[in-house]
Backbone of each chain as ProteinMPNN parsed JSONL, in Angstrom:
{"seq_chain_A": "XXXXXXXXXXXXXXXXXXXXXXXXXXXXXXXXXXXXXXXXXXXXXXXXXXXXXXXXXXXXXXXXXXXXXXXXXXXXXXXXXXXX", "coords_chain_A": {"N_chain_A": [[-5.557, -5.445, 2.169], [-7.051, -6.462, 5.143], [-10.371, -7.439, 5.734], [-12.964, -5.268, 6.901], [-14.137, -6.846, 8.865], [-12.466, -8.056, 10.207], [-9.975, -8.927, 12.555], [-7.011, -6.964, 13.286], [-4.92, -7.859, 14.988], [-2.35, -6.482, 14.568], [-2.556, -3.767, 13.606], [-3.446, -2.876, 15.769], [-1.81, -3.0, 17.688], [-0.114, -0.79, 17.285], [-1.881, 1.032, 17.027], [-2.264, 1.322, 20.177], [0.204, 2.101, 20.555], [0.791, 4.254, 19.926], [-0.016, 6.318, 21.291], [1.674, 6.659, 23.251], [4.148, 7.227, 22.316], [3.47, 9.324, 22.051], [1.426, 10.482, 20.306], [-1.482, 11.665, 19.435], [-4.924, 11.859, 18.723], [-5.66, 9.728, 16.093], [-7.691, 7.583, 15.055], [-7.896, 5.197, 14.665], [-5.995, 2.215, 12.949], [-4.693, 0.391, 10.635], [-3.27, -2.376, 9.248], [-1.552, -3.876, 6.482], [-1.116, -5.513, 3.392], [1.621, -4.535, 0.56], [1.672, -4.75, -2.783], [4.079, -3.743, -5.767], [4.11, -4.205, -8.565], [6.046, -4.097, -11.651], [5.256, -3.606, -15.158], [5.729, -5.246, -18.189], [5.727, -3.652, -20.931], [2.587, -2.026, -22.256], [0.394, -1.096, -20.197], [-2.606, -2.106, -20.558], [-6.22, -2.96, -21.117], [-5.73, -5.81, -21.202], [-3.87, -6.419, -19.771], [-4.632, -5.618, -17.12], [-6.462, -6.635, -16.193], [-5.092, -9.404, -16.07], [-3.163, -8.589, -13.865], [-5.073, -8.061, -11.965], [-6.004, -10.75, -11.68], [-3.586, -12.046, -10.877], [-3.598, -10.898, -8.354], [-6.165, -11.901, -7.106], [-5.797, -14.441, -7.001], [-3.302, -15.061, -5.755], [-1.648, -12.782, -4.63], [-3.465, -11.756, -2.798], [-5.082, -13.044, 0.212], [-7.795, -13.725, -0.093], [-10.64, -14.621, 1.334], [-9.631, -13.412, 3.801], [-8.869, -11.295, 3.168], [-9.092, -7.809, 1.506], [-8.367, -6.224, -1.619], [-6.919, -3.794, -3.841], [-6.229, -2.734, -6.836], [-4.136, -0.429, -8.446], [-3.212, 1.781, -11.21], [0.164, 2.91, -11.203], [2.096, 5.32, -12.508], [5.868, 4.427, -13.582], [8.491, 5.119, -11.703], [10.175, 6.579, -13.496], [8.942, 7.412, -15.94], [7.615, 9.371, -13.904], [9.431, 10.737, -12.753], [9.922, 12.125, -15.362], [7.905, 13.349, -16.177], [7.922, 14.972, -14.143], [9.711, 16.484, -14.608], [9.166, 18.042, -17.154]], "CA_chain_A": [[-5.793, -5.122, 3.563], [-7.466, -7.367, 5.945], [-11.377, -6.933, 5.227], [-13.118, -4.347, 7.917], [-14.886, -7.22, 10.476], [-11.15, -9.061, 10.67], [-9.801, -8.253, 13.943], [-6.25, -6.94, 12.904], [-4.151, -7.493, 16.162], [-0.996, -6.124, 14.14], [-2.915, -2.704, 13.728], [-4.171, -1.978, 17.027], [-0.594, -2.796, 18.6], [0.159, -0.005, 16.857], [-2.812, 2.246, 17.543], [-2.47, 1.651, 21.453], [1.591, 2.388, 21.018], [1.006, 5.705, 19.55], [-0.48, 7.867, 22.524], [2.679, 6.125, 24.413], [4.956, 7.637, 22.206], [3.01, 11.38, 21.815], [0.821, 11.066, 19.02], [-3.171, 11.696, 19.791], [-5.647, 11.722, 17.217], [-5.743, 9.009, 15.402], [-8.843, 6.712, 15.42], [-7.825, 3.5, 14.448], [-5.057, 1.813, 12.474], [-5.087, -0.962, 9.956], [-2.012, -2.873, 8.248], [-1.479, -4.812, 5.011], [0.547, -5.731, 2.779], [1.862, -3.356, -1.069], [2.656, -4.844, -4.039], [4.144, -3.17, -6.633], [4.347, -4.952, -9.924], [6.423, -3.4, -12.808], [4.584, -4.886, -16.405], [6.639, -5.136, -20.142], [4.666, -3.284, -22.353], [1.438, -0.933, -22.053], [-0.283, -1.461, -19.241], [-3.978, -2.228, -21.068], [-6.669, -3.656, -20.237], [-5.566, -7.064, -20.688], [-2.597, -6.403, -18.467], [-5.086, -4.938, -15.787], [-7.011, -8.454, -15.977], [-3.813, -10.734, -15.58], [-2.611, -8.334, -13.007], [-6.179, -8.71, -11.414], [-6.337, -12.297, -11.058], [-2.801, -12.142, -9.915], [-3.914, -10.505, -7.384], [-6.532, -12.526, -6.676], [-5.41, -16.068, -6.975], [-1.985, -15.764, -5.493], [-1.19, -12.443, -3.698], [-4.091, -11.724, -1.686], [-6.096, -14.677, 0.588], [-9.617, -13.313, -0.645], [-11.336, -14.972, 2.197], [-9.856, -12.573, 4.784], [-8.443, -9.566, 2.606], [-9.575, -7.181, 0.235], [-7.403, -5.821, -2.77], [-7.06, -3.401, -4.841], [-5.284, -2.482, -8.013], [-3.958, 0.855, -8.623], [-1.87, 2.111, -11.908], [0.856, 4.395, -11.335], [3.597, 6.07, -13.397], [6.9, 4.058, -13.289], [9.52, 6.066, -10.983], [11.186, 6.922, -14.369], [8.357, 8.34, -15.926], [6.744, 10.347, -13.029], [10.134, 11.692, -13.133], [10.229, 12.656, -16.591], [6.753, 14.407, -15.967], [7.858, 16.135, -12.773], [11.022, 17.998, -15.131], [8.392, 18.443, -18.105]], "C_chain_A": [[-6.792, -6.113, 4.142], [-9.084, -6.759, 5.853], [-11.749, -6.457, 7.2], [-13.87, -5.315, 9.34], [-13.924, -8.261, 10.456], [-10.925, -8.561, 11.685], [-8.228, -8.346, 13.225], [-5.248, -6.728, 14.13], [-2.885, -6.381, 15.559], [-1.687, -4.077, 14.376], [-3.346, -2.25, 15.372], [-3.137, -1.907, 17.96], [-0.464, -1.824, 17.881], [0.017, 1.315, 17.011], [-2.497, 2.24, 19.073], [-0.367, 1.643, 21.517], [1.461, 4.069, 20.847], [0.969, 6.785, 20.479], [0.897, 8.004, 23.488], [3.928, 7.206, 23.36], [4.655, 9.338, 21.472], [2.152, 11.264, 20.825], [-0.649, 10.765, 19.574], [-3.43, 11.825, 18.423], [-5.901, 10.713, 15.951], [-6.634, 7.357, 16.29], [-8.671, 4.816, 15.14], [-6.78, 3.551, 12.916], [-4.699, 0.305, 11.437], [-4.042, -1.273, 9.5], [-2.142, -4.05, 7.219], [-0.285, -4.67, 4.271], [0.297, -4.553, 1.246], [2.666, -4.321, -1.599], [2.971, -3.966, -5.121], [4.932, -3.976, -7.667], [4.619, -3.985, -11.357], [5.83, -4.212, -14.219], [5.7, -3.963, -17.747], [5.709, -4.657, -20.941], [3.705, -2.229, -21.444], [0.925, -1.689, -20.996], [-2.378, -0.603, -19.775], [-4.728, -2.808, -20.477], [-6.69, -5.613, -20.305], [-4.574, -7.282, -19.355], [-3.494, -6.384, -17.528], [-5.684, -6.377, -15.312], [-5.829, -9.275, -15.399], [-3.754, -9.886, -14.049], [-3.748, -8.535, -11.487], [-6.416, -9.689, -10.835], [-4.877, -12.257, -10.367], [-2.756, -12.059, -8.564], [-4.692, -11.206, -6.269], [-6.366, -14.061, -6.151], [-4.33, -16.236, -6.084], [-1.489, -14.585, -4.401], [-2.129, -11.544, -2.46], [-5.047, -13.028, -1.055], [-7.511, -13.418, 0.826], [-10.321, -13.553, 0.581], [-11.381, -14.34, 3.746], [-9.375, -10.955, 4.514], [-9.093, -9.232, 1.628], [-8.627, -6.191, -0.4], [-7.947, -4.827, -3.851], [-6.198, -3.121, -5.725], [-5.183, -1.25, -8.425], [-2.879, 0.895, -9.821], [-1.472, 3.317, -11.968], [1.676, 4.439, -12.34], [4.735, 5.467, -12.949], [7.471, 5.42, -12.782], [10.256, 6.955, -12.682], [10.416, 7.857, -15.632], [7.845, 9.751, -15.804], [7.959, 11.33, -13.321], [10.451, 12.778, -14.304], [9.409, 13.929, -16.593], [6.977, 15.385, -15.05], [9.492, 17.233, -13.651], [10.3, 18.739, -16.055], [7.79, 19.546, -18.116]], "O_chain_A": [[-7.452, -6.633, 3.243], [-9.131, -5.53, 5.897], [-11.252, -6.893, 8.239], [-14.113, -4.842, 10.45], [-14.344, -9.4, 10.661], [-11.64, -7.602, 11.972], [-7.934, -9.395, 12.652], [-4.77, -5.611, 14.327], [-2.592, -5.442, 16.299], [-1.216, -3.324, 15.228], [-3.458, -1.093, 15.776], [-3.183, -1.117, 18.904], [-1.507, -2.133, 17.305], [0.782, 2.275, 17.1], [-2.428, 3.414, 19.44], [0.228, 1.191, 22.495], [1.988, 4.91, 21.576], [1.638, 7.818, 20.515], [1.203, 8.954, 24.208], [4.565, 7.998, 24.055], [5.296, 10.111, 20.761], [2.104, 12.357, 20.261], [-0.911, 9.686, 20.107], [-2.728, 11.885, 17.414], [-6.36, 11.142, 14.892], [-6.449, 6.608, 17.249], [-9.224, 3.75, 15.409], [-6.738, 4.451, 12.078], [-4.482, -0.777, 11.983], [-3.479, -0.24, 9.137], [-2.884, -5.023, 7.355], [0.822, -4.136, 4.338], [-0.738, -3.964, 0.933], [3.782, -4.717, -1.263], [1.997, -3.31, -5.492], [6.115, -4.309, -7.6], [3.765, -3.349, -11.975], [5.99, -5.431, -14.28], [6.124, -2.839, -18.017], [4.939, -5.359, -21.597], [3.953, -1.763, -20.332], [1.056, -2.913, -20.962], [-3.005, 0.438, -19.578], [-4.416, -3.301, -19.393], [-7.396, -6.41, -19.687], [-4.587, -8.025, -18.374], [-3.272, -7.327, -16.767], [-5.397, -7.02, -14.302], [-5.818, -9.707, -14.247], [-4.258, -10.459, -13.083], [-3.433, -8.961, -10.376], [-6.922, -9.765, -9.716], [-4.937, -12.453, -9.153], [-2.161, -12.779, -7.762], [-4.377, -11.275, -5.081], [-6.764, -14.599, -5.118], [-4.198, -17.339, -5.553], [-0.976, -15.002, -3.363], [-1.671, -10.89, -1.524], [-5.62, -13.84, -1.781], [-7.882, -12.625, 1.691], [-10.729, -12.488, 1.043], [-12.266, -14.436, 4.597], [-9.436, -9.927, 5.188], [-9.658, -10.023, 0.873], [-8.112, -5.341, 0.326], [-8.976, -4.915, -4.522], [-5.061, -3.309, -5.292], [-6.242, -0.796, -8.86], [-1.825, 0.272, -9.694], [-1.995, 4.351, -12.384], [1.9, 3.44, -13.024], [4.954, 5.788, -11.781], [7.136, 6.529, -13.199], [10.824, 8.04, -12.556], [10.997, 8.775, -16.211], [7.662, 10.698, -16.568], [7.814, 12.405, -13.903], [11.01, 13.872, -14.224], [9.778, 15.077, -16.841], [6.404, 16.474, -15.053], [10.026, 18.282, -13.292], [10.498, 19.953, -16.072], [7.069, 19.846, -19.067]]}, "seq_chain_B": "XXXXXXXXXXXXXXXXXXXXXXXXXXXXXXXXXXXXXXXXXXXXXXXXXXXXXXXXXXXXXXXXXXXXXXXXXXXXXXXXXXXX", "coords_chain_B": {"N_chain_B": [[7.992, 0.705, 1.409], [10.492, -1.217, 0.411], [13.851, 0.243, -0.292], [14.662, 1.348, -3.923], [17.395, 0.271, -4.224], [18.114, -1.984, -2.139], [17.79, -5.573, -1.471], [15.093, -7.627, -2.305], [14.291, -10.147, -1.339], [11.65, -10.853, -1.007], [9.721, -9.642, -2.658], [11.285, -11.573, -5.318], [10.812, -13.677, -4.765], [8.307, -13.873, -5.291], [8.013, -12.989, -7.938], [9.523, -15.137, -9.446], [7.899, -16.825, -9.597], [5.245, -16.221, -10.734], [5.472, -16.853, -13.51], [5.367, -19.714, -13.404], [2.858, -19.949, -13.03], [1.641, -19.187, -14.692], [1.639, -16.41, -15.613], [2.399, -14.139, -17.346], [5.043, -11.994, -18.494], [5.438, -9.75, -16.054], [7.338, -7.549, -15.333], [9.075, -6.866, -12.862], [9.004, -7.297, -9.03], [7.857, -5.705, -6.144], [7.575, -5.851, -2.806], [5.927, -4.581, -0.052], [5.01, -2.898, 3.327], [1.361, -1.218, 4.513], [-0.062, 0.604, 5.411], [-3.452, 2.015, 7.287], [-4.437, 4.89, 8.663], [-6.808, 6.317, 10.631], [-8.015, 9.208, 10.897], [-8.939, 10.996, 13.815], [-10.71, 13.949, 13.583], [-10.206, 17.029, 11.065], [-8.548, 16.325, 7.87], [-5.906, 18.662, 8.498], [-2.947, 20.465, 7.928], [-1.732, 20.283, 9.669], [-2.333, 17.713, 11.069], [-1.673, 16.082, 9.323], [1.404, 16.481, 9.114], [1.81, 15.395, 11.661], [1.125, 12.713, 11.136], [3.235, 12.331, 9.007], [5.467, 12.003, 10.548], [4.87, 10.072, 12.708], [5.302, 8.043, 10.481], [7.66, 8.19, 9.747], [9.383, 8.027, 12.353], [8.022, 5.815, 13.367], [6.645, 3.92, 11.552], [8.218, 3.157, 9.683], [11.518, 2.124, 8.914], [13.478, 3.976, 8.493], [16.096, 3.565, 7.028], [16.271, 1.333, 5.236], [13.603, 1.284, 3.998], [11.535, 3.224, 1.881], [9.11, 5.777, 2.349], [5.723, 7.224, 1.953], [2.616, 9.324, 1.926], [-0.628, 9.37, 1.82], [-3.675, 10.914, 0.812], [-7.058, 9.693, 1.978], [-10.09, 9.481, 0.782], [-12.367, 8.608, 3.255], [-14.063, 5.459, 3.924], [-17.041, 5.854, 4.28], [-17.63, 8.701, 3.176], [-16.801, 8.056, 0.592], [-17.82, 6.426, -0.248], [-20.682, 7.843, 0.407], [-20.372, 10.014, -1.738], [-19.84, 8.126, -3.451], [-22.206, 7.248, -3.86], [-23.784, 9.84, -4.651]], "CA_chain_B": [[8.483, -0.295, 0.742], [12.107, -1.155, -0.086], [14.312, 1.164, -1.334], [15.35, 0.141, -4.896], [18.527, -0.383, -3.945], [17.748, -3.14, -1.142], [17.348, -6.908, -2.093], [13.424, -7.209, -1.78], [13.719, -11.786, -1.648], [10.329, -11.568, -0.886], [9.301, -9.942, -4.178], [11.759, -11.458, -6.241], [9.954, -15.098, -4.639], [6.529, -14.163, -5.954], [8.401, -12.745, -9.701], [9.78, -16.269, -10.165], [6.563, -18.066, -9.03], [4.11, -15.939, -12.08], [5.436, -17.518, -14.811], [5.071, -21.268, -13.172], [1.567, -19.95, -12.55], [0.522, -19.335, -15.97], [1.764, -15.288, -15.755], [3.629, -13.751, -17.856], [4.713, -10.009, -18.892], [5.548, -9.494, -15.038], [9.127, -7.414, -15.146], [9.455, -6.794, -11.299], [7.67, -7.333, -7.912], [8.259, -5.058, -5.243], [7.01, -6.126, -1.422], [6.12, -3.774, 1.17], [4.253, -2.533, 4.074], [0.551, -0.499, 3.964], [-0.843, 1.462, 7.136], [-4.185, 3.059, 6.874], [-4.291, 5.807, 9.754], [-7.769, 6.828, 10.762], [-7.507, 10.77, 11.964], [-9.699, 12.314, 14.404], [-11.003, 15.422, 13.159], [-10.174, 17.115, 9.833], [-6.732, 15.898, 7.603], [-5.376, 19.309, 8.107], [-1.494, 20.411, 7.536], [-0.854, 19.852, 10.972], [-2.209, 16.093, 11.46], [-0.581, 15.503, 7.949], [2.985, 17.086, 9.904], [2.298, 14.595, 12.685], [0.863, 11.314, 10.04], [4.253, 11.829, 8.578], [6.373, 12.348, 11.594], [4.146, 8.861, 12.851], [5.526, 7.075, 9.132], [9.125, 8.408, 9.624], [9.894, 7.502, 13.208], [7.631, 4.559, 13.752], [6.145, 2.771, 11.096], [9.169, 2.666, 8.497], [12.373, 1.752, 8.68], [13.749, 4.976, 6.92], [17.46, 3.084, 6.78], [16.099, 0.585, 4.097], [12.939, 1.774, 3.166], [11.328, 4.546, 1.462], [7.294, 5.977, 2.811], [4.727, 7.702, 1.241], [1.758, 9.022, 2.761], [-1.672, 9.305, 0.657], [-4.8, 11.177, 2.231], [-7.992, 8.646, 1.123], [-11.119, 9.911, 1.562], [-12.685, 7.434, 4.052], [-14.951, 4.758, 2.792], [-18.1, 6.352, 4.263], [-17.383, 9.268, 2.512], [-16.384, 7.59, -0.825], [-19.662, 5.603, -0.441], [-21.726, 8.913, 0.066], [-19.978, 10.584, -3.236], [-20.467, 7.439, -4.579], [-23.928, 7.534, -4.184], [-24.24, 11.28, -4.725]], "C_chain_B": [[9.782, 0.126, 0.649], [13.047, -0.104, -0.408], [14.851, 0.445, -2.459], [16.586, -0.476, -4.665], [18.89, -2.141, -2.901], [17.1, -4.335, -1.905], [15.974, -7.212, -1.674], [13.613, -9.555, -2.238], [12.336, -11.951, -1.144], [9.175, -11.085, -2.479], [10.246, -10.607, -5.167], [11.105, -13.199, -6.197], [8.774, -15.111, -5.541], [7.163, -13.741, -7.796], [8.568, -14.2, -9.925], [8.729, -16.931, -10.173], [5.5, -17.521, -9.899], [3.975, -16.508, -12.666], [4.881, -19.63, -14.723], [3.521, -21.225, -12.68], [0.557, -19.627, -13.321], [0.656, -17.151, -16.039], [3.062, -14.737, -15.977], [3.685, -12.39, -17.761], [5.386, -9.124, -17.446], [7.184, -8.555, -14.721], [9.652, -7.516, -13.72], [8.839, -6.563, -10.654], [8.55, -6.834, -6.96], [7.045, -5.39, -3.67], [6.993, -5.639, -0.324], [5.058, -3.402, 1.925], [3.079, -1.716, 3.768], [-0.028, -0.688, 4.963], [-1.778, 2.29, 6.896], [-4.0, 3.468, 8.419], [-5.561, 6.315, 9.665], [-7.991, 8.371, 11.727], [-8.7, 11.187, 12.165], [-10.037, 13.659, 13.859], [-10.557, 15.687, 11.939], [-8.395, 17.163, 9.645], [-5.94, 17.345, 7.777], [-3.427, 18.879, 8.105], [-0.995, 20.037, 9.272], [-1.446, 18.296, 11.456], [-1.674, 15.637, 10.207], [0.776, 15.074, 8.463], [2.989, 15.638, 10.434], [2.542, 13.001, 11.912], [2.655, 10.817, 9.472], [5.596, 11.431, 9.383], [5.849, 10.77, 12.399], [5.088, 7.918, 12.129], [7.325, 6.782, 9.745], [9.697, 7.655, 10.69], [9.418, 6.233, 13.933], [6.624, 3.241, 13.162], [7.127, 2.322, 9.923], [10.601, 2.749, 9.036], [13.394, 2.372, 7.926], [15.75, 4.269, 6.45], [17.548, 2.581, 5.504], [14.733, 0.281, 3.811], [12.589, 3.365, 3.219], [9.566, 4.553, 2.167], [6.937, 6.828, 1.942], [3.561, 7.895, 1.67], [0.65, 10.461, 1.714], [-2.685, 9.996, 1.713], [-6.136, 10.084, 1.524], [-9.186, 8.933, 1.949], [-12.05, 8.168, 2.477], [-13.615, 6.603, 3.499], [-16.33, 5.184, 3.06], [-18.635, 7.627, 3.413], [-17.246, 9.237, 1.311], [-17.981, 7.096, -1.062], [-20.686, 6.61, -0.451], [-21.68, 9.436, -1.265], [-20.26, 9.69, -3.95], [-21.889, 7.533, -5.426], [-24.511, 8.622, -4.981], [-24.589, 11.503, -6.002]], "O_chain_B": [[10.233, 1.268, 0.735], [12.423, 0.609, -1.194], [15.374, -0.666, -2.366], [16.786, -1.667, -4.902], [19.706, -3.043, -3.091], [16.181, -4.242, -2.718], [15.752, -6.987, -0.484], [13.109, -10.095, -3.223], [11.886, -13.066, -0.878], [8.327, -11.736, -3.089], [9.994, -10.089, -6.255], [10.934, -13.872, -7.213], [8.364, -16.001, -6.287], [6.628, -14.297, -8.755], [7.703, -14.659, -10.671], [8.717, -17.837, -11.005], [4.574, -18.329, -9.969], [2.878, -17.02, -12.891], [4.356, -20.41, -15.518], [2.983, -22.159, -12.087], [-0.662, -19.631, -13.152], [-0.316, -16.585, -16.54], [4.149, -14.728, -15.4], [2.857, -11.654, -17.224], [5.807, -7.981, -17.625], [8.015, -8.99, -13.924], [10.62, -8.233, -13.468], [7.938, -5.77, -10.927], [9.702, -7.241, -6.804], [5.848, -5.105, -3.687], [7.809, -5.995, 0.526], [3.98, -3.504, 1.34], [3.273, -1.181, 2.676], [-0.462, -1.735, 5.443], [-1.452, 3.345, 6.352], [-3.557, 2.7, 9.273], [-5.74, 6.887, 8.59], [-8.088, 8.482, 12.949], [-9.481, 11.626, 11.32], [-9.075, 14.428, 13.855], [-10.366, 14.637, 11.325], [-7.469, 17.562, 10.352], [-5.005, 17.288, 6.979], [-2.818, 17.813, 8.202], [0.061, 19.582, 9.713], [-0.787, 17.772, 12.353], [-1.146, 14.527, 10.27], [1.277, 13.951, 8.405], [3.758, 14.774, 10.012], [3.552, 12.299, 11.964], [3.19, 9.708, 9.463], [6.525, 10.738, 8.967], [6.89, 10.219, 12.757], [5.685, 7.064, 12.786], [7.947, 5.758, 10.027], [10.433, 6.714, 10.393], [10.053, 5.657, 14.817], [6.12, 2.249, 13.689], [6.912, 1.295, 9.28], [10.745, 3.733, 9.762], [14.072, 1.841, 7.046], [16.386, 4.744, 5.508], [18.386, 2.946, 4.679], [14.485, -0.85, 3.396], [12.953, 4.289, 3.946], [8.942, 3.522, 2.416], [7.755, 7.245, 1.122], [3.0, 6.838, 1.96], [0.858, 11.581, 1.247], [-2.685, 9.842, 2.935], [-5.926, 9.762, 0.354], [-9.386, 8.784, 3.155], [-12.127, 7.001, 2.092], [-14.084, 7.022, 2.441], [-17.065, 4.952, 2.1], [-19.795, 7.679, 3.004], [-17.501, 10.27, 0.691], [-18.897, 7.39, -1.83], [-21.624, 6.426, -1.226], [-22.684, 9.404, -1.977], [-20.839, 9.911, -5.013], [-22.377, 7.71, -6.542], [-25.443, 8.501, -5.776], [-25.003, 12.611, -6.343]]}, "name": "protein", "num_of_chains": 2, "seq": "XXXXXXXXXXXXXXXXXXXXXXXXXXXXXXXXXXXXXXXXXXXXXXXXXXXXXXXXXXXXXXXXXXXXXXXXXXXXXXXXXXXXXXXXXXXXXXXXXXXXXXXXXXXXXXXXXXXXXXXXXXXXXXXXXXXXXXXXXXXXXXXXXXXXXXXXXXXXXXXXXXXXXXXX"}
């Protein structure tokens, strides 16, 4: 996401469409980008490192975004857990 | 993001471009949108209703993608608990 003293034109067209099309309440609006990266194997903490710098080096520009790394449950998984 | 079914050439650009970048292990990159929504007053079930009713009819694309909508405690908030 675009760090908090970026000026994010993309978000605020957004925020000043909303009242236009009925929706109040909402204070402000931010946009970015989602990756979701499937990994071969356990997701350890070397994986979390690679996937880390990935992150850093190549799919966020550091200098005006800030990133984070979240691990979820493959779709195939979660599913398994949600019949379990 | 995408639905799986939908050709995602903008993650399948950054999958081929890991390995020529010194990253391996990577099975599949998925590329999609990420809207924080800042709500007035408290998340109840009825600015949730609207948040999603917001996602559905005007920030996604429900044809050929899928949404998902997260509540995140705010960062002033995170930063107080942090502290706490």
């Amino acid at each position: 996401m675009l760090k908090p003293e970026i000026l994010d034109p993309q978000g605020q067209a957004v925020q000043r469409a909303l009242p236009r099309l009925g929706f109040e309440g909402i204070a402000d609006v931010r946009q970015g980008k989602r990756f979701e990266l499937e990994v071969e194997g356990p997701v350890d903490d070397a994986a979390l490192a690679r996937i880390h710098e990935i992150a850093e080096t190549f799919l966020a520009n550091t200098v005006i975004e800030d990133f984070d790394v979240k691990v979820e449950a493959a779709e195939a998984d979660a599913a398994a857990k949600a019949e379990s």
